[in-house]
C-alpha positions, 0 to 999 in steps of 0.5 A: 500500500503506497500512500502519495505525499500531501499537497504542500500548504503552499500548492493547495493555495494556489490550487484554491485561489486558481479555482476561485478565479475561474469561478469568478470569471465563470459568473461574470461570462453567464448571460444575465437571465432571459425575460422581463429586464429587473427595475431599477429601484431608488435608494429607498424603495420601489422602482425610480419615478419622477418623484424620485428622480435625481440631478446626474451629479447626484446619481454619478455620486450615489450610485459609483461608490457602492462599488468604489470611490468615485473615479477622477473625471480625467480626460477621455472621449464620450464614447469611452465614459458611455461604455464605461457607465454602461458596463458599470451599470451591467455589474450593478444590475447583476450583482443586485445593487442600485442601477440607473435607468437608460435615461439616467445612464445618459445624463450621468454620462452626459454629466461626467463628459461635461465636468472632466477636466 
């Protein structure tokens, strides 16, 4: 009976964080799910009406932290600021937290292109 010899402490951690890289990279390539799209809902309650509505500076700040600290407005073209709020927003939308609507996506835009400096 021959008995093989352990994983190292350090081979088993890197075996472990390997499986969990590709787990994450798994998640984020599924398709979010099929059928009617998720609400986008205020910080309060309920989805977002015109009751509720905030100005796009007001939205850039609430709703960027939840992820991360607010990023410099530094110089870059209004396509490169529409894909990145539009990919932010996807990540919001799938990891369940506080999104903007498709109006609010371009007044943020539209904000931030207007104030970079």
């Amino acid at each position: 009976m021959s008995l093989r010899n352990p994983l190292s402490n350090g081979k088993a951690l890197a075996i472990t964080v390997g499986a969990a890289g590709l787990f994450a990279v798994l998640l984020l390539a599924v398709p979010a799910p099929k059928g009617s799209p998720p609400q986008p809902v205020s910080q309060t309650t309920g989805p977002v009406t015109s009751e509720v509505a905030q100005s796009p500076e007001s939205l850039f700040r609430s709703r960027c932290v939840q992820c991360h600290a607010l990023p410099a407005l530094t110089h870059r073209t209004p396509e490169d600021w529409r894909i990145l709020v539009l990919k932010m927003n996807r990540y919001m939308k799938q990891t369940g937290r506080v999104y903007l609507s498709d109006n609010d996506v371009q007044s943020v835009t539209g904000y931030i292109v207007k104030n970079q400096h």
